[in-house]
Structure formats: C-alpha cells, structure tokens
C-alpha positions as CSV (number, residue, x, y, z in Angstrom):
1,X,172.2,-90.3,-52.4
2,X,171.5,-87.6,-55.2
3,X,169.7,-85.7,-52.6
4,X,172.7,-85.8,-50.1
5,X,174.7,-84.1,-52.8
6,X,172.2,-81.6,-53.5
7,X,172.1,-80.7,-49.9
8,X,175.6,-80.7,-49.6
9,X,175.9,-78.2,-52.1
10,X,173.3,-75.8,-50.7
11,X,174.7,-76.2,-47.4
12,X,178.0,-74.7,-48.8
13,X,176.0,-71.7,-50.4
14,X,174.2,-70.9,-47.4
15,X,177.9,-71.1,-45.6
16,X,178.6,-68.3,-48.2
17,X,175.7,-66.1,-47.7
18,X,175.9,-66.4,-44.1
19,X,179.8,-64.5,-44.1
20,X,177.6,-61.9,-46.2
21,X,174.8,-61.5,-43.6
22,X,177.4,-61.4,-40.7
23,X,179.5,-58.4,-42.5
24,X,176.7,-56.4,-42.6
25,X,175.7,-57.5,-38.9
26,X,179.5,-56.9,-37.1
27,X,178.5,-53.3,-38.0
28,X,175.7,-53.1,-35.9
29,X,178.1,-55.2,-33.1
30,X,180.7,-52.3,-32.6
31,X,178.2,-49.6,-32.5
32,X,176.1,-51.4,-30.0
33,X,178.8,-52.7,-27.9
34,X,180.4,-49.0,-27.9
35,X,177.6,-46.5,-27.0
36,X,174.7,-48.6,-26.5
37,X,172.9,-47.7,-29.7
38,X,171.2,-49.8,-32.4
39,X,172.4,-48.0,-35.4
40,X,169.6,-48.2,-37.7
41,X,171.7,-46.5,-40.6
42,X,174.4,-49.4,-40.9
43,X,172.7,-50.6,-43.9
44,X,171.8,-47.5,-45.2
45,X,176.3,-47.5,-44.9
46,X,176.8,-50.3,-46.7
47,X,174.7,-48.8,-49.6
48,X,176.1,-44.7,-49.6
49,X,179.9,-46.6,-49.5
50,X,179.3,-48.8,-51.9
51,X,177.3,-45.8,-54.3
52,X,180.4,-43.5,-53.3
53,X,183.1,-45.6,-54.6
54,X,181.4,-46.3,-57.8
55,X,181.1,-42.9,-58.5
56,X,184.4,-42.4,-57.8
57,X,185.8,-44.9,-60.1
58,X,183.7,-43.7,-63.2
59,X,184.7,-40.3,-62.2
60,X,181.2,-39.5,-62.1
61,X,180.1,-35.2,-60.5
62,X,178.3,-35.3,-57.2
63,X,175.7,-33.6,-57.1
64,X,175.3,-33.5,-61.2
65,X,172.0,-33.3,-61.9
66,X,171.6,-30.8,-58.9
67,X,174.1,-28.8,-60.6
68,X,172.9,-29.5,-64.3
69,X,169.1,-28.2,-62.7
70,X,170.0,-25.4,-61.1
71,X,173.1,-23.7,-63.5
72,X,171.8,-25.3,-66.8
73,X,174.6,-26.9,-67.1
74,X,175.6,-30.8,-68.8
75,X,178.1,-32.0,-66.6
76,X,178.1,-35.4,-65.4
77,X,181.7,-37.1,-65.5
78,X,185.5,-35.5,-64.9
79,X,186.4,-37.3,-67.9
80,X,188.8,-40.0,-66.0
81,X,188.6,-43.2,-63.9
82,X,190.1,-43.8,-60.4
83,X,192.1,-47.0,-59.8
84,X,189.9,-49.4,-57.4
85,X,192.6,-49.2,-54.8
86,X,192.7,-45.2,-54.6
87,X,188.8,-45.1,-54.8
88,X,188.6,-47.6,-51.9
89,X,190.7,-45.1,-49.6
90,X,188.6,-42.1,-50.7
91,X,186.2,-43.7,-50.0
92,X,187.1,-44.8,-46.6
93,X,187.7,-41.1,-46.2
94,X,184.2,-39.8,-46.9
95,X,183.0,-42.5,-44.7
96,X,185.3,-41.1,-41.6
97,X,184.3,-37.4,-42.2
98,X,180.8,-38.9,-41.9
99,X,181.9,-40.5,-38.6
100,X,182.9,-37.6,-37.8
101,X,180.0,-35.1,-38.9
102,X,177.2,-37.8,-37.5
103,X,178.9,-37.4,-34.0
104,X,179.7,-33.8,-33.9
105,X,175.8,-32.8,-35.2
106,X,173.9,-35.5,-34.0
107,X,175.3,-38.0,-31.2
108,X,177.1,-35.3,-29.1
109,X,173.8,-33.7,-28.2
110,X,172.2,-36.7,-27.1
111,X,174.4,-38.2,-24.7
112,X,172.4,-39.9,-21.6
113,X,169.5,-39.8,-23.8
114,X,167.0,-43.0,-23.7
115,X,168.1,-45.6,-26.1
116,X,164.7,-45.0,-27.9
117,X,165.8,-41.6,-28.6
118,X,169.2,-42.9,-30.1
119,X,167.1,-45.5,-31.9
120,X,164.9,-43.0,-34.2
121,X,168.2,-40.7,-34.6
122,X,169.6,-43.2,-36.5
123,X,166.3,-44.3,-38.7
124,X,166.6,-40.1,-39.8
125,X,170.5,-40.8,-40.1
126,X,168.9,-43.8,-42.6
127,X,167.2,-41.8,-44.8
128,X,169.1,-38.4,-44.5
129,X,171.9,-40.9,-45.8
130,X,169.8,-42.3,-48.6
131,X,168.4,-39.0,-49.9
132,X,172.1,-37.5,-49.9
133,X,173.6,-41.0,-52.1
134,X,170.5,-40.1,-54.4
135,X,171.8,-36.8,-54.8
136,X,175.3,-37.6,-55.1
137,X,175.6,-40.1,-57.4
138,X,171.3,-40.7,-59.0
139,X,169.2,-43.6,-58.5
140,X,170.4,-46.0,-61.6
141,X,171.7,-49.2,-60.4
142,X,175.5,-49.3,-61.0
143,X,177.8,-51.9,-61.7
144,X,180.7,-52.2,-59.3
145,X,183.7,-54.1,-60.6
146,X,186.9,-53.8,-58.5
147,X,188.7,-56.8,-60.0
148,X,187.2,-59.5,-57.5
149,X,187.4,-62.8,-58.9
150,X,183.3,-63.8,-59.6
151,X,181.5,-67.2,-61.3
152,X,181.6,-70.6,-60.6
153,X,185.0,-71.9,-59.3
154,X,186.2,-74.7,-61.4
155,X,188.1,-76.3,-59.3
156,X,185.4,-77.3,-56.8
157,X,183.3,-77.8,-59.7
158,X,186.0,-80.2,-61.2
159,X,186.5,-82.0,-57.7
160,X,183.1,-82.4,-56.7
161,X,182.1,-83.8,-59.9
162,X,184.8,-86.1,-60.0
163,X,184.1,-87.4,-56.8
164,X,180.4,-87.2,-56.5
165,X,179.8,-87.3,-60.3
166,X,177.8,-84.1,-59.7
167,X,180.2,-80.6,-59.6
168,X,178.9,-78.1,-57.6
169,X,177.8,-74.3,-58.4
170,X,180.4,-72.6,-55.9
171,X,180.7,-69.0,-56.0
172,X,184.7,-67.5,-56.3
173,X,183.3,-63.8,-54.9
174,X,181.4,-65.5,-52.3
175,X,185.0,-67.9,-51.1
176,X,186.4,-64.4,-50.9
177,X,183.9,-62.6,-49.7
178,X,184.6,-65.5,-46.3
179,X,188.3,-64.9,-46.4
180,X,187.6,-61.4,-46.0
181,X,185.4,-61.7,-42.8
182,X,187.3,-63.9,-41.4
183,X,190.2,-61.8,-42.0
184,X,188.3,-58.8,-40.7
185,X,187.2,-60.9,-37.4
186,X,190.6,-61.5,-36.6
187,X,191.8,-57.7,-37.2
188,X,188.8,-56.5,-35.0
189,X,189.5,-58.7,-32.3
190,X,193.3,-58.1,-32.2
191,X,192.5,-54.3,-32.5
192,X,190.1,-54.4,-29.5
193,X,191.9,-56.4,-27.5
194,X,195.9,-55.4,-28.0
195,X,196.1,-51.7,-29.1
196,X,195.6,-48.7,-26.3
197,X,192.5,-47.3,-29.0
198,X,190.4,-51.1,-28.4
199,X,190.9,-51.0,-25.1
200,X,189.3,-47.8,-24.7
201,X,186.1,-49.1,-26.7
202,X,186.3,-51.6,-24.4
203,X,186.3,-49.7,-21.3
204,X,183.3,-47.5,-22.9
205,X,181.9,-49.8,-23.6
206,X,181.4,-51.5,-20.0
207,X,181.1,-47.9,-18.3
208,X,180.7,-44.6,-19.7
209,X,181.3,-42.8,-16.5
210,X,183.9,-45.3,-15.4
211,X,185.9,-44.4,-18.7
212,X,185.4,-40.4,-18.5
213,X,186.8,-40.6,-14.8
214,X,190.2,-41.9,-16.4
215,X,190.2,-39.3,-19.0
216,X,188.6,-41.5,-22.1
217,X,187.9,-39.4,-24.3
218,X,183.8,-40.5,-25.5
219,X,183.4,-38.0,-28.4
220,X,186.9,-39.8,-30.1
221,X,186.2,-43.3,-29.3
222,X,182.6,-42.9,-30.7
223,X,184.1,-41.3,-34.0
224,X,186.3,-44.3,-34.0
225,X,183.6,-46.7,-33.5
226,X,181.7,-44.7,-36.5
227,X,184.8,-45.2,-38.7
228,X,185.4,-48.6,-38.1
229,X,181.8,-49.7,-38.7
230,X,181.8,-47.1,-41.5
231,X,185.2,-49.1,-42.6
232,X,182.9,-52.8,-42.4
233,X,179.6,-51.3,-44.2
234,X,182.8,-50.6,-46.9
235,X,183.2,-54.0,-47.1
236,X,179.6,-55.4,-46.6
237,X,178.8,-52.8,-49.4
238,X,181.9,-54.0,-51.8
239,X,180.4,-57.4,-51.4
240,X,177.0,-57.2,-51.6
241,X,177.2,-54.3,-54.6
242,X,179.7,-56.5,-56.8
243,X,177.5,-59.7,-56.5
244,X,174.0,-58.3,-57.1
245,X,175.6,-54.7,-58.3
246,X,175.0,-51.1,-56.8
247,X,171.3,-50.6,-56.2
248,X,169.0,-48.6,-53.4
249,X,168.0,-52.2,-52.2
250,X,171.1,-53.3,-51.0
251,X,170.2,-50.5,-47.6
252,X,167.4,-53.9,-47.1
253,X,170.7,-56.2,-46.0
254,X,169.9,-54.3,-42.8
255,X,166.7,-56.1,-42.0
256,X,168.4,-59.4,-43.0
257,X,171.5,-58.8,-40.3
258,X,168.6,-58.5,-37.0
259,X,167.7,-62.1,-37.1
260,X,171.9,-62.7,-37.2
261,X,171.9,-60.4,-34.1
262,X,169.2,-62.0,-32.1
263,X,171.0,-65.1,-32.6
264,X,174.5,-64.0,-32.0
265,X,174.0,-61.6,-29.5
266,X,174.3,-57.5,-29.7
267,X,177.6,-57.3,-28.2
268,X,179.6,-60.1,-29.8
269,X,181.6,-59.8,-32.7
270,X,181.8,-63.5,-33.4
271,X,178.3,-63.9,-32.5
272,X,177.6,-62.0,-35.4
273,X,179.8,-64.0,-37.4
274,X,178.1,-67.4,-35.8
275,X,174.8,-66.1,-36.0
276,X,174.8,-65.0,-39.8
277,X,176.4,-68.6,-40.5
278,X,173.2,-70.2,-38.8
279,X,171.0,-68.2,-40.9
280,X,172.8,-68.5,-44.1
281,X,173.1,-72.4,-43.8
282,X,169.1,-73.0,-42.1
283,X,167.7,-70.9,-44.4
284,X,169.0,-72.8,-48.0
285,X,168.5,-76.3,-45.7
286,X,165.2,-75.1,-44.9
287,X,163.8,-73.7,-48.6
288,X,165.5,-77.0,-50.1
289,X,164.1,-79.5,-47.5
290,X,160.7,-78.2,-46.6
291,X,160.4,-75.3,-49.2
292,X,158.4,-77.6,-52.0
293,X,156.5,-78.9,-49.8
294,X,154.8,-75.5,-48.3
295,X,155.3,-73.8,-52.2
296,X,158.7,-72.5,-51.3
297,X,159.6,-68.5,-50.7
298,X,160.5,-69.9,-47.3
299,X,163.9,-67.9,-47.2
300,X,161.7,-64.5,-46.9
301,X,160.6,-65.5,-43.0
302,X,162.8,-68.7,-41.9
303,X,165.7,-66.4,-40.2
304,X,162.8,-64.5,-38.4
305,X,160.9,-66.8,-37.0
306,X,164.0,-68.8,-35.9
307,X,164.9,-65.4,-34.3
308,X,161.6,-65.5,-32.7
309,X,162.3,-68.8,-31.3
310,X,166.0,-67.8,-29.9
311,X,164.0,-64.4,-28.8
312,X,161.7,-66.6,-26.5
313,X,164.4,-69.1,-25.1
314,X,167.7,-67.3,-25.0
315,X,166.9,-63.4,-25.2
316,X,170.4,-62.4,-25.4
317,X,171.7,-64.7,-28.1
318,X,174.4,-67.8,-28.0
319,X,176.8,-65.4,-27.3
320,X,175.2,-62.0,-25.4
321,X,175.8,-61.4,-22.1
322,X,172.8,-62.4,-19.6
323,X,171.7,-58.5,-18.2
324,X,170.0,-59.2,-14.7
325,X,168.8,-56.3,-12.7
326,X,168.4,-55.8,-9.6
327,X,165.0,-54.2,-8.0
C-alpha cells in the first residue's frame, strides 16, 4: 500500500514536469507548423528571455563588462529595479525585435531552401543567441524571482496526509506553472483558429504558394510565428529559470522537448502538450519502479528510447499528420 502512495505521488510530479517539457516543446510546434523549420534555437529562447528579464529587473548594463574592457570604465548597474510586470513586457519586446531581426537577416534569404539548410541556420541562431546573452548580461547564474508562489503546497500536503497518512511533496510553482500552459493552449488555439492573423498561419502553413496567391503576406506571418514562440520560450524560460534559477544550462530543456515532439507530433500544439505529459509521468514511474533495480539515472535516456520506440511504430506521433507521397 505504502508503495501505491509513493507512486501516486511521483506520478503527480512527473504530471508537473511534463507541462514544463511541453512549454518548451509548443515552441518548436508553431515554428514547425508555420514554415517548415525545426528551430533549433527555441531553447537557446527560453534561456536569452529568461537572462534578459533578469537583467532588466536588477537594472543590470548590457554589455557591461564589454564596456568596462574597452572604456575602462566600472559600470555595471543603473542604480534601480524594474517592476516584474514592466520587465516582462520589455522583455517580450526584445524578443519581437529579435523575431523581427532573425527573419529580415536570416530567414528571408533562404526561402525554398532544403529544410537541412533551415536546420543548421538555426543551430548558428543557437549559439549566435547564446554568445550575445553572455555578453549582455555575463555568465553567473541569476536568481529570478517575479513573485511566483514556490515550495511545498500545504494544503495537498495537509490532505494527503490526512487521508493517506503520508502528505505529499507538491510543488506551488510547478501547479502554476500547469495553469499557465493550459492557459496558454487554449489562447493559441483560439488565436489560430478565430482571429484573421491564425488563420493565415494556418493557411501558410498548409501552402506556401497557395497563401502568397491570396496576398498572405509570408515575411509578416513568419515574424509573427517568431514572436509568438519568442512569447512561449518567455514563459518556458520564467518557469524553468525561477525553479532551478537563471543559468546557461537551462538552453539543454531543448534536447529534453524532441522526445515530447516525436511523441506528440511536429505540427500539433496539443500533441506537444500530450506528449510532454507522457514523458514527465513515464519517466518518474520508470526511475521509481525500475530505476533501483538497474542503479537508477534512468530519467537521463527513458524519454529517448521511448521516442525511439514511437519513432519505429508511429513516425509521425499520436497526433502528426500521416505524410504519404506519391511516386
């Protein structure tokens, strides 16, 4: 019976880190599903957000030690602190001139390329992005605190002990961090499906040509697509940087969102939601039920070789669209 408890309780955690892995991966979702390329970079996103809107809330120089180095100079800090709110839309700003600036520079000249092509633009995009947070705001990991509620939530603690005489270790960031991306599903969804700007992803998304010939703008909707998945690493990187705090690592939440992807499918936004849920809840069941037995360390590899597995029986994910060509 004890053991049914336990695994209750981990099965809730990995429920938790699942909405965390699917943030990350509904990124990857609306780039894919709008111009056909596997952005690389969204991780890297996640991390130069998260970076900027620390530095904007300690009021912290970018570029400071650039500018110390090359004027002498010892300037590090404006000497004042932004509210969370007002650094949050700054921030979003940054990351929409960067939607902006990737398309004009980069994407625009490389329309009709193979997807290959697109593919290694956006590993540069990764580190280009990485090197320039460096930069901006140094290399020291950062605490991010914008008032989200975090440690154990007593009431499930108080409840589950008083029913199962065992309370369990429930995280209050990690029960927002699922209201949020369920919250954010529902505002994608509605966006793409009822407002003239979603539809025209949409449509872009089906048929480049098809959308140009009925005066779609492409270099817009792919800024927009940029944006919004520049709006979602926001959020991914809020999450992730307040519960394990600002740090170059977090960019690695980018490997963890693939397995999510080949699960859920490329072009599904709630496959990605699905798919991270699967791998949040197998991989806690997995490390607690089989873990001791092998020595554990099991969470490393479990969501790729289920991935593998999904990979070898259903290529395009639970909820991908079957591609069949014709030859």
């Amino acid at each position: 019976m004890d053991n049914l408890i336990f695994a209750a309780e981990v099965f809730v955690n990995g429920l938790m880190a699942g909405v965390l892995y699917s943030l990350v991966a509904i990124g990857f979702v609306l780039i894919y599903k709008a111009s056909g390329i596997f952005n690389y970079a969204q991780g890297v996103m996640a991390l130069f957000s998260a970076l900027t809107l620390v530095g904007l809330m300690n009021g912290q120089v970018p570029f400071g030690h650039l500018i110390n180095a090359i004027f002498g100079t010892q300037v590090h800090h404006f000497g004042w602190h932004l509210p969370a709110i007002v650094a949050i839309v700054l921030t979003m700003g940054v990351m929409v001139a960067l939607a902006w600036i990737v398309q004009r520079v980069i994407f625009r000249h490389l329309i009709n390329q193979e997807p290959i092509i697109l593919f290694m633009a956006t590993i540069g995009l990764a580190y280009f992005m990485e090197g320039l947070g460096d930069m901006m705001w140094g290399a020291d990991i950062k605490k991010l605190d914008i008032g989200l509620p975090q440690g154990i939530n007593t009431g499930i603690d108080s409840f589950t002990a008083d029913l199962f005489g065992y309370g369990f270790f429930i995280d209050n960031l990690d029960i927002v961090a699922t209201f949020i991306a369920a919250g954010l599903v529902v505002v994608l969804v509605a966006f793409s499906h009822y407002t003239k700007q979603g539809r025209a992803m949409r449509a872009v998304a089906d048929d480049h040509q098809a959308a140009l010939s009925v005066g779609v703008s492409l270099n817009f909707i792919w800024i927009l697509v940029w944006s919004v998945a520049g709006f979602v690493a926001l959020v991914a990187g809020i999450m992730w940087g307040t519960k394990s705090g600002v740090q170059f690592s977090l960019s690695l939440i980018a490997l963890k969102a693939l397995p999510v992807l080949m699960l859920g499918g490329f072009t599904s936004i709630p496959g990605a939601i699905v798919g991270g849920l699967i791998i949040g809840i197998g991989e806690k069941l997995f490390e607690f039920s089989v873990g001791p037995i092998i020595g554990g360390a099991t969470e490393n590899w479990f969501a790729y070789v289920l991935a593998l597995i999904f990979l070898v029986f259903r290529p395009q994910g639970l909820f991908g669209e079957r591609i069949i060509e014709r030859v």
